[in-house]
TILO-321379 format. One record per atom (N, C-alpha, C): residue in three letters; y negated, z, x. Coordinates in steps of 0.05 Angstrom, whole numbers, plus 5000, padded with zeros to 4 digits. Example, Ala and Ser with C-alpha at 12.3 -4.5 7.8 and 13.67 -1.06 7.14 Angstrom:
ALA511451565264;ALA509051565246;ALA506651565264;SER504551425257;SER502151435273;SER499951575258;
***
This chain:
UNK173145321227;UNK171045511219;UNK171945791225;UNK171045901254;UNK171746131256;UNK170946351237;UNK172946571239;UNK172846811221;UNK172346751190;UNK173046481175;UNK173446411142;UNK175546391135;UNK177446511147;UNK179346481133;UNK179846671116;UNK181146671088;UNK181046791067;UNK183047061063;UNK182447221065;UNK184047451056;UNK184447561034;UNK185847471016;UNK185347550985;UNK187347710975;UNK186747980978;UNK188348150967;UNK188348240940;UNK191148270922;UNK191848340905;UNK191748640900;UNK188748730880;UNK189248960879;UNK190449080863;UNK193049150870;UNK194749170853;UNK195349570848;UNK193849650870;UNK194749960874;UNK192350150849;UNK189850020846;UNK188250210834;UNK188950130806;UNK189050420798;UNK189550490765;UNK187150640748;UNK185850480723;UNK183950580721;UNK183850780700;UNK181750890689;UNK182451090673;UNK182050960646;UNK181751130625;UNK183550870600;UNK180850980577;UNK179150830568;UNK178550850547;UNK179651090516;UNK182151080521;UNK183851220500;UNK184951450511;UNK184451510543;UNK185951710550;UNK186451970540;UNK183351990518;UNK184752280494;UNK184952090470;UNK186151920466;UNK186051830440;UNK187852040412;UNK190452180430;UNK191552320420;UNK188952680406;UNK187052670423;UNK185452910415;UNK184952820382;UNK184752650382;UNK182852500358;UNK184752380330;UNK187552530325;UNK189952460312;UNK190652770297;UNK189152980315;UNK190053210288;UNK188953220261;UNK186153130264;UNK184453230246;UNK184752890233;UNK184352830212;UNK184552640197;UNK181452530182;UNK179352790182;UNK178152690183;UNK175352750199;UNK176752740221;UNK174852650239;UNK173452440242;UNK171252300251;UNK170352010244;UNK171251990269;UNK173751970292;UNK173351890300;UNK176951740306;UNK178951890284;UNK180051770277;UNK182251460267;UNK183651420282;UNK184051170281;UNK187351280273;UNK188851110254;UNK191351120257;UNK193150890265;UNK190550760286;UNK192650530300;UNK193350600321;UNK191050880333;UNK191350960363;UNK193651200355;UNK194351300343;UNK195951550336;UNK199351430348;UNK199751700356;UNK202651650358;UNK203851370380;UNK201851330391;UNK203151040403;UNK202851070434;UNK202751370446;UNK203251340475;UNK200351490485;UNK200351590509;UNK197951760518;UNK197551650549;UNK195251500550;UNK194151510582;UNK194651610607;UNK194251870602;UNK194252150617;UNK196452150622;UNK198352120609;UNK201252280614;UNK202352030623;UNK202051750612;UNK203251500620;UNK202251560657;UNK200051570665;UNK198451610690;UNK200351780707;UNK200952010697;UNK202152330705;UNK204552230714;UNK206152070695;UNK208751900708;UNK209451790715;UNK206751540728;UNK207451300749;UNK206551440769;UNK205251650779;UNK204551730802;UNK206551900820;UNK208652080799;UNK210352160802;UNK213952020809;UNK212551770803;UNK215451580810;UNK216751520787;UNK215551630762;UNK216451590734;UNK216051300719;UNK217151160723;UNK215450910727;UNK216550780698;UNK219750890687;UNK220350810664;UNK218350990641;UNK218051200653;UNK216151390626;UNK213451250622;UNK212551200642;UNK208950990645;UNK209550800633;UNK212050640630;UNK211350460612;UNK212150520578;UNK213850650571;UNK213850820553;UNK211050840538;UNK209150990552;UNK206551040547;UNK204750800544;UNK204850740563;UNK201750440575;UNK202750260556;UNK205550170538;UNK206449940538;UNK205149930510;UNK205850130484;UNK204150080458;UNK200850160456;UNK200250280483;UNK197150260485;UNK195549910487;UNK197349810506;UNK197049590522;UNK196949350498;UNK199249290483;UNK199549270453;UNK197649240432;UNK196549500434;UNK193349520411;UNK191049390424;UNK191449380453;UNK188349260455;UNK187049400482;UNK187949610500;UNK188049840519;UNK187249660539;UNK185249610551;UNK184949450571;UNK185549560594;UNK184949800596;UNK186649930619;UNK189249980626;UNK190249990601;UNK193550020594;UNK194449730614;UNK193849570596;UNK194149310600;UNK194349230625;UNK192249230643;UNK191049200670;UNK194349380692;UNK194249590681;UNK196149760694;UNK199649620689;UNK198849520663;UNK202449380653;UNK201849190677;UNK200948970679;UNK200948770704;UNK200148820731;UNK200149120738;UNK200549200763;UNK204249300776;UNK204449430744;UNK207549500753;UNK209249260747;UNK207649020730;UNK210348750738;UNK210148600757;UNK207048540771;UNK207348440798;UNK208848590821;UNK208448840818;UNK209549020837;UNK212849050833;UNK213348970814;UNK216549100813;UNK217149370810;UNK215649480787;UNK215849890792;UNK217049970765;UNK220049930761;UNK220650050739;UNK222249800723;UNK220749510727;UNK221349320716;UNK223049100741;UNK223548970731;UNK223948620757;UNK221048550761;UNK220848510773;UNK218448350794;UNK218248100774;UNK215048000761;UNK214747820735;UNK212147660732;UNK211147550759;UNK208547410753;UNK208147380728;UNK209747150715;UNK209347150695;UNK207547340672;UNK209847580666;UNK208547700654;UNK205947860659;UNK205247920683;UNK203348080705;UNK200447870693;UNK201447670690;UNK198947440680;UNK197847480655;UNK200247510641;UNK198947590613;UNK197547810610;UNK198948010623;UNK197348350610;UNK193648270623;UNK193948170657;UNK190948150659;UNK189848050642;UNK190647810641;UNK188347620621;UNK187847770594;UNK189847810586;UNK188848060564;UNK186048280564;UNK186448440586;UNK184748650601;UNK182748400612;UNK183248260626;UNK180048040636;UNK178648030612;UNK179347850594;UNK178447790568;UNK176547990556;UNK177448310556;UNK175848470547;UNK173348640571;UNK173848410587;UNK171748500611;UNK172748690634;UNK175848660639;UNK175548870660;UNK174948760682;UNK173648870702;UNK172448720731;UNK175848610750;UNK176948770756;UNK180248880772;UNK181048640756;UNK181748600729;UNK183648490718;UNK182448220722;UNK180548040719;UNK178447830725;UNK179747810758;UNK179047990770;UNK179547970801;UNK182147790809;UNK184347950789;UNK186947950798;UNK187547640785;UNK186947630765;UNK187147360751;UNK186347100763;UNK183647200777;UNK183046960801;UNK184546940823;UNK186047160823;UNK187447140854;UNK190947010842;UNK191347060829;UNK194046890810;UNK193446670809;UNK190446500799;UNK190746280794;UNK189446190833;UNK189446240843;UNK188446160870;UNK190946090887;UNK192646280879;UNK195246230897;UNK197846100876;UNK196446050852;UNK199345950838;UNK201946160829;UNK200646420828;UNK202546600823;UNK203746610794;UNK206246480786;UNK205546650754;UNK204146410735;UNK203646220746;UNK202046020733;UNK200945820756;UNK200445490750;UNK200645400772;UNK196545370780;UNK196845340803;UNK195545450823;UNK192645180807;UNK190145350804;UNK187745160802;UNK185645340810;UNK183945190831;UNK181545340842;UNK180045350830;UNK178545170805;UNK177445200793;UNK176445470771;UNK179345490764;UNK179945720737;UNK180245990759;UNK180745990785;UNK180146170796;UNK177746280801;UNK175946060814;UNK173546130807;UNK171246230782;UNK171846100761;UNK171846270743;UNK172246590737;UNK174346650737;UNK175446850733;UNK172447030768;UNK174246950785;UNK172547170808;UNK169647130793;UNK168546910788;UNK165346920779;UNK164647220759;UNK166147160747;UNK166347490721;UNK165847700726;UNK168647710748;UNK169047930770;UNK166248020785;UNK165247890800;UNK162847840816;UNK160947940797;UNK160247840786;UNK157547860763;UNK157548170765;UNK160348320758;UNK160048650752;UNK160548760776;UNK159048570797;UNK159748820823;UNK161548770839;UNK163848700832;UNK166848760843;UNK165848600873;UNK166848760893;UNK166748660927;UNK167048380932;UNK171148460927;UNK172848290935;UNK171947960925;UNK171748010901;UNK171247820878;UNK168647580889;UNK166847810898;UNK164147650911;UNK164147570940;UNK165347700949;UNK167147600976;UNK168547240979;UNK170447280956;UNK172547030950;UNK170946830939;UNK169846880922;UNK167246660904;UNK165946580924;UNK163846780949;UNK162546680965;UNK164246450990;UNK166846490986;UNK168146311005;UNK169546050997;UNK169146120973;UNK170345920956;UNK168045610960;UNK166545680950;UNK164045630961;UNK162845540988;UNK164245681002;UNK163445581034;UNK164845421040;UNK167445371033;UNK169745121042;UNK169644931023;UNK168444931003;UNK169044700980;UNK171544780956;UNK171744930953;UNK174745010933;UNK173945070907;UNK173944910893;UNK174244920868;UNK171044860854;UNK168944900876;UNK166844830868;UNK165444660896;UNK162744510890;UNK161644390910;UNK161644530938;UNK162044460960;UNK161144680986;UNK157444710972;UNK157944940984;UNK153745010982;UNK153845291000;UNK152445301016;UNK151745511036;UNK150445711021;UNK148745651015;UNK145745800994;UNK147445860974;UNK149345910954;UNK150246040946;UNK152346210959;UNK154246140984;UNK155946250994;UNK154146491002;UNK150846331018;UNK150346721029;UNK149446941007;UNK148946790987;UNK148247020966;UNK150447150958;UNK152647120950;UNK155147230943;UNK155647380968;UNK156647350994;UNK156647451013;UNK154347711016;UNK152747581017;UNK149947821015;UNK150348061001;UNK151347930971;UNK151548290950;UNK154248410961;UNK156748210967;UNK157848400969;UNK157448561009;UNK156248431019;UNK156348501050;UNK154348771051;UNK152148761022;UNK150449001023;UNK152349321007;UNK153649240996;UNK155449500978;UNK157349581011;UNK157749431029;UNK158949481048;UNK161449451053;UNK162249131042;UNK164648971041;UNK164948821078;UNK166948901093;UNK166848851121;UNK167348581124;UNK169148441117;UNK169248221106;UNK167047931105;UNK165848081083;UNK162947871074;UNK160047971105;UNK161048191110;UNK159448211135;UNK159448051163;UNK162547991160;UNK162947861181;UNK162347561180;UNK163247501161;UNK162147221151;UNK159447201154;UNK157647371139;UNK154747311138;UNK154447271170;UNK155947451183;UNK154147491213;UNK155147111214;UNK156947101220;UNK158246801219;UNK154846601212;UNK155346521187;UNK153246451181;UNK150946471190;UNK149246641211;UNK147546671209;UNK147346531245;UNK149746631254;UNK150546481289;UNK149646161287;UNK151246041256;UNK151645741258;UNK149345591237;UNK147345791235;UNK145345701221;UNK146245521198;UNK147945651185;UNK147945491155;UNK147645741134;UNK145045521116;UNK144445651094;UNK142445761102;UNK141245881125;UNK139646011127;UNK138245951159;UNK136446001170;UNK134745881198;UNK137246071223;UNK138145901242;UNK139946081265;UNK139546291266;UNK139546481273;UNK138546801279;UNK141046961293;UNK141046971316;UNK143047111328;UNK142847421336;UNK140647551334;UNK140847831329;UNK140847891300;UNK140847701277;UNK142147791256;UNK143847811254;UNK145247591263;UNK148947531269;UNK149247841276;UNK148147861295;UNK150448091319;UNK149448471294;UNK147648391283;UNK147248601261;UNK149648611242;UNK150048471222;UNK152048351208;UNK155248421223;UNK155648321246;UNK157548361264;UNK158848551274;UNK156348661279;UNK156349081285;UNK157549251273;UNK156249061237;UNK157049331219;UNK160049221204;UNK160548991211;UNK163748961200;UNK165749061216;UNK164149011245;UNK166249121271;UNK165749431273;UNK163249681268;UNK164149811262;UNK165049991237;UNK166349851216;UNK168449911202;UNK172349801203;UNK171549751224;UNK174649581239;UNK175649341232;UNK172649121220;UNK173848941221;UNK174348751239;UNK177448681244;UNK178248441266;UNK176148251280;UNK175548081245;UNK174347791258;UNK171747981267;UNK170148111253;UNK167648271257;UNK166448341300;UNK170048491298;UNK169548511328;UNK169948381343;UNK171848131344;UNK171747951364;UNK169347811362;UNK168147831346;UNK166247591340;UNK163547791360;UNK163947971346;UNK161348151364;UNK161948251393;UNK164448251406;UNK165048111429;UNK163947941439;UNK163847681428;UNK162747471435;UNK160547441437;UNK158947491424;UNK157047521429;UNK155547701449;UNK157347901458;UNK155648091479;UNK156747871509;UNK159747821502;UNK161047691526;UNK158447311529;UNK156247251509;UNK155247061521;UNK152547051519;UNK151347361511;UNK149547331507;UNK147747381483;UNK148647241460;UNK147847211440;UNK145847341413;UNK143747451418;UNK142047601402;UNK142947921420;UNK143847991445;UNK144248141456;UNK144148091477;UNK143748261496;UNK144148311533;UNK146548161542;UNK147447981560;UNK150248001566;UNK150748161576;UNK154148251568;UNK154848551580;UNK157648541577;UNK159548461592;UNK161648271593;UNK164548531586;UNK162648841607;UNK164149011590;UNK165149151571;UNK162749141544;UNK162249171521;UNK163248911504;UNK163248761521;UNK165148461506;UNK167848531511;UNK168948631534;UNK171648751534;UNK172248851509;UNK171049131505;UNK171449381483;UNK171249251459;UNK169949091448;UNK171248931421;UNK173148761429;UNK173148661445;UNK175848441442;UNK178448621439;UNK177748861458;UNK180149011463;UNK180849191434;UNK178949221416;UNK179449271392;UNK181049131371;UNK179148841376;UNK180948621359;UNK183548581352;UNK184048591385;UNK187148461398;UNK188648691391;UNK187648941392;UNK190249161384;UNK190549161357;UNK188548981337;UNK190248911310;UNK191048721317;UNK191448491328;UNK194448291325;UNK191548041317;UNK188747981327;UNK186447821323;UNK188047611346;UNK188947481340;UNK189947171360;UNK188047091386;UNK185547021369;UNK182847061376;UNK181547181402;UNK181747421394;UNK181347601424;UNK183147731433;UNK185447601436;UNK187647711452;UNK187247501476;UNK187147171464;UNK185746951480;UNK184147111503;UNK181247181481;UNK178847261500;UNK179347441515;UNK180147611502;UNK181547881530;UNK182547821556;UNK185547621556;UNK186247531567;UNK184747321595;UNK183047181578;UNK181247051606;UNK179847141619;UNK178947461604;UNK176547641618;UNK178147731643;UNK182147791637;UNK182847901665;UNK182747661680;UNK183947451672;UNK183347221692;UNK181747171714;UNK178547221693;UNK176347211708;UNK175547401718;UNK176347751714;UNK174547901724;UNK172248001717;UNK171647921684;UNK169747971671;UNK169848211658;UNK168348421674;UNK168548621650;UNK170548901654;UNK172748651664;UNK175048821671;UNK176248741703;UNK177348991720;UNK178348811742;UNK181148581743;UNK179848391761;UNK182448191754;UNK184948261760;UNK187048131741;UNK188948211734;UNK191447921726;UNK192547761746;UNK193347531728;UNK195347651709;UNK196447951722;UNK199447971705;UNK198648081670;UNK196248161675;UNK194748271641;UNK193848001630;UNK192347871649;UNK191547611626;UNK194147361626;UNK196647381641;UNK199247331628;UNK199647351606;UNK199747621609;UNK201147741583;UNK199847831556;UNK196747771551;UNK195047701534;UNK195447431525;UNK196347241551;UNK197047031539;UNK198846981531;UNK200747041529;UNK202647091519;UNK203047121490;UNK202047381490;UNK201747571460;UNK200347271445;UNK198247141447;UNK196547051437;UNK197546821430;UNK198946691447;UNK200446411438;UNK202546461422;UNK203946721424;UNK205746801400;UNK204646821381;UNK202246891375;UNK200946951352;UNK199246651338;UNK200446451352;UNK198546131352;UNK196146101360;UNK195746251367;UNK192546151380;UNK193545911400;UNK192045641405;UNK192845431413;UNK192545491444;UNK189845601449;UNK188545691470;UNK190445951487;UNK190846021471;UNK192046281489;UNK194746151500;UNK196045951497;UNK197845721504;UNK196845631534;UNK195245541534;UNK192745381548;UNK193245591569;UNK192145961568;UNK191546111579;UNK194546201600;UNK195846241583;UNK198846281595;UNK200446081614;UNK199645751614;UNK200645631627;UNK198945641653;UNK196445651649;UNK195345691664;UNK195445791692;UNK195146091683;UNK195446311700;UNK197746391711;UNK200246281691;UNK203046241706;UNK203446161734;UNK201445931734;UNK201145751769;UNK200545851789;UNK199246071777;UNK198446271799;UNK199846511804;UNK202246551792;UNK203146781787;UNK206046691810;UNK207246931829;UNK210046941835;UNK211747051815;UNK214147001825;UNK217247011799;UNK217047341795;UNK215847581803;UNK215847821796;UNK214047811784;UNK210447701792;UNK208947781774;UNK209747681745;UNK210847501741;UNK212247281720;UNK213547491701;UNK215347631709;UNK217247861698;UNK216048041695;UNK213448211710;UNK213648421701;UNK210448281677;UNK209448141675;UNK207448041649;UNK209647971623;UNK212047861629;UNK213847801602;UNK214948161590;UNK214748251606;UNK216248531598;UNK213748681591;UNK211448651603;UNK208848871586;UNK207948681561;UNK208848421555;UNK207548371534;UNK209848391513;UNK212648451520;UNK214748571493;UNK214648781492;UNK213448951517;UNK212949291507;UNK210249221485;UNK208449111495;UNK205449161479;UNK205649031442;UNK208448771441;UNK208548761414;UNK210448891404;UNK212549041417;UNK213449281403;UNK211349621396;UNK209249591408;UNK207749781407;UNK205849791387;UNK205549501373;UNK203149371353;UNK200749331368;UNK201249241395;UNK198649241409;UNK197049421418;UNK197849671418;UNK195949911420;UNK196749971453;UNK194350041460;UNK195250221490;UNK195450051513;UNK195249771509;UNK197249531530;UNK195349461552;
***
């Protein structure tokens, strides 16, 4: 299933702001109604915040840790960023599990997120798709991208719940409309292979457009492809170049392949066996099975110089990260 494969990142970097972050305003006056002397004295948001950003990472927990304690869902959320991460502490799935579920429990979207993504990969606790899904469902409900992204794919492969298309494209849908690149590319996906919804290939290449222009990989090879065959667009083999050639300079397996046969063939681009070599190359390093296929290939046609100088532009181009090649 091209372009489903799952990318589930741990957001581990955003820190939110804290419910209590003046809790300390509310501790001079005693009788203030708004007063609490459970929140008094037990650590300040702001300043916990002020010192993990600063590299203070023992002072943040100082702070976040008897917030986190009372009930601080933000506190909390933030304690199991700095134990997955290792910032101040040892590196502690474990504990990183608890503080979310804590913060999930009281509804945070991030903390729900992260908790699905722990129980998805077995981080910290062992691995059930089920309870992952869960957790992302939560997530999802309030919005969260990622969350409706993962649910929607969860969903599309069978993991943890029945396969069902018709829910995969609705999840996909909300988050592909907030402008998640991702669920865009998928939808376009979906919409090429007519599941879930009637074929439509200038919807595809809509969908496609707008994941590929926000840089996503699968987004642009895929909308490559579609110009390179046609598909709800003009063929235009050189505009199929220019996404592939995007793809492949992130390290897309995919269209380093496609690139590669375009020099072969002459499509788009002038032929070249020593470039579509050394695309094939890059590409079979990267597993693509095909770009294997591509490299042996074109080898047959190649003399012992062109041979050498395609092995030497394709260790310049992955020492380069692909850019420029």
């Amino acid at each position: 299933m091209r372009n489903l494969t799952a990318i589930l990142c741990l957001t581990v970097a955003v820190l939110l702001g804290s419910g209590n972050a003046n809790a300390s305003d509310n501790c001079e006056d005693t009788s203030d109604p708004r007063y609490d002397p459970s929140e008094c004295d037990s650590g300040d948001f702001a300043t916990g915040l002020n010192a993990y950003n600063k590299g203070d990472y023992a002072a943040a927990l100082r702070e976040w840790t008897p917030l986190a304690e009372q009930g601080d869902a933000s506190a909390q959320f933030n304690l199991g960023v700095m134990h997955v991460s290792g910032k101040g502490i040892p590196q502690d799935y474990k504990t990183a599990v608890k503080w979310w579920r804590l913060a999930a429990k009281r509804g945070g979207a991030n903390a729900q997120y992260n908790l699905g993504f722990m129980y998805y990969q077995g981080h910290g606790i062992p691995q059930d798709y089920k309870i992952a899904v869960k957790w992302f469902r939560l997530s999802a409900e309030q919005g969260h991208t990622g969350a409706q992204y993962n649910l929607g794919r969860m969903y599309h492969v069978g993991q943890g719940v029945p396969q069902d298309h018709k829910t995969t494209l609705k999840w996909y849908r909300l988050a592909a409309k907030q402008g998640y690149a991702k669920s865009q590319s998928n939808l376009g996906y979906m919409y090429r292979k007519g599941q879930g919804v009637p074929q439509d290939h200038k919807i595809a290449v809509k969908w496609y457009r707008l994941a590929a222009e926000q840089g996503n990989a699968g987004g642009q090879s895929s909308l490559g492809l579609m110009y390179e065959k046609g598909l709800g667009v003009p063929q235009d083999y050189k505009t199929a170049v220019k996404w592939y050639r995007l793809a492949a300079e992130q390290g897309d397996a995919s269209a380093q392949h496609n690139l590669g046969w375009r020099y072969e063939k002459g499509l788009g681009v002038i032929q070249d066996n020593v470039y579509a070599h050394m695309w094939g190359i890059i590409a079979a390093s990267n597993g693509n099975e095909n770009g294997v296929k591509l490299r042996d290939l074109v080898a047959k046609q190649m003399t012992p110089v062109q041979l050498e100088k395609a092995q030497k532009l394709a260790r310049e181009c992955v020492r380069k990260n692909y850019k420029g090649c």
